[in-house]
N, C-alpha and C positions, 0 to 999 in steps of 0.2 A: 722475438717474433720475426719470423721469417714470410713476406708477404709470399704468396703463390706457391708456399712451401710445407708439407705435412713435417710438424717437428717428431711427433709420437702418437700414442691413443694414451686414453684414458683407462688405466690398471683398474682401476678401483673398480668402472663400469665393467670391463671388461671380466672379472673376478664375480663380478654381479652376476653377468650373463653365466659364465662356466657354474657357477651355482644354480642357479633357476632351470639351469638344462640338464643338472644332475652329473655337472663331471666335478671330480674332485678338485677341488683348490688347490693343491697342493700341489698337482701334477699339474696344474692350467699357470699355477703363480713359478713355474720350474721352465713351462716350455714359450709363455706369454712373450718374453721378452725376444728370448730367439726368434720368433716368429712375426714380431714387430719390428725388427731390425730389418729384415729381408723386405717386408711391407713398405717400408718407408723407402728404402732405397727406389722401389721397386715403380713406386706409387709419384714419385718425386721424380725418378728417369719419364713415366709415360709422362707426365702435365710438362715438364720440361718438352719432350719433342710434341705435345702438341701445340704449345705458343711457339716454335721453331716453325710447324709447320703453316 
């Protein structure tokens, strides 16, 4: 654990949601990961420059 830091999400929930919203799992559990990589980075550069700023 990384304090001030997003390590990932939560697949399982996130697999919950693309279910109950009617996308297929299959393609959600294909593109999920991809798309949480970019997230994290993403999400981890803003909270980094806003304690900079």
């Amino acid at each position: 654990m990384i304090p001030g830091a997003l390590l990932g999400w939560d697949m399982g929930a996130a697999l919950a949601l693309a279910r109950a919203l009617g996308i297929d799992t299959l393609i959600a559990a294909e593109l999920l990961p991809e798309i949480e990589a970019v997230m994290v980075r993403k999400l981890n550069k803003q909270m980094e420059g806003s304690r900079d700023g």
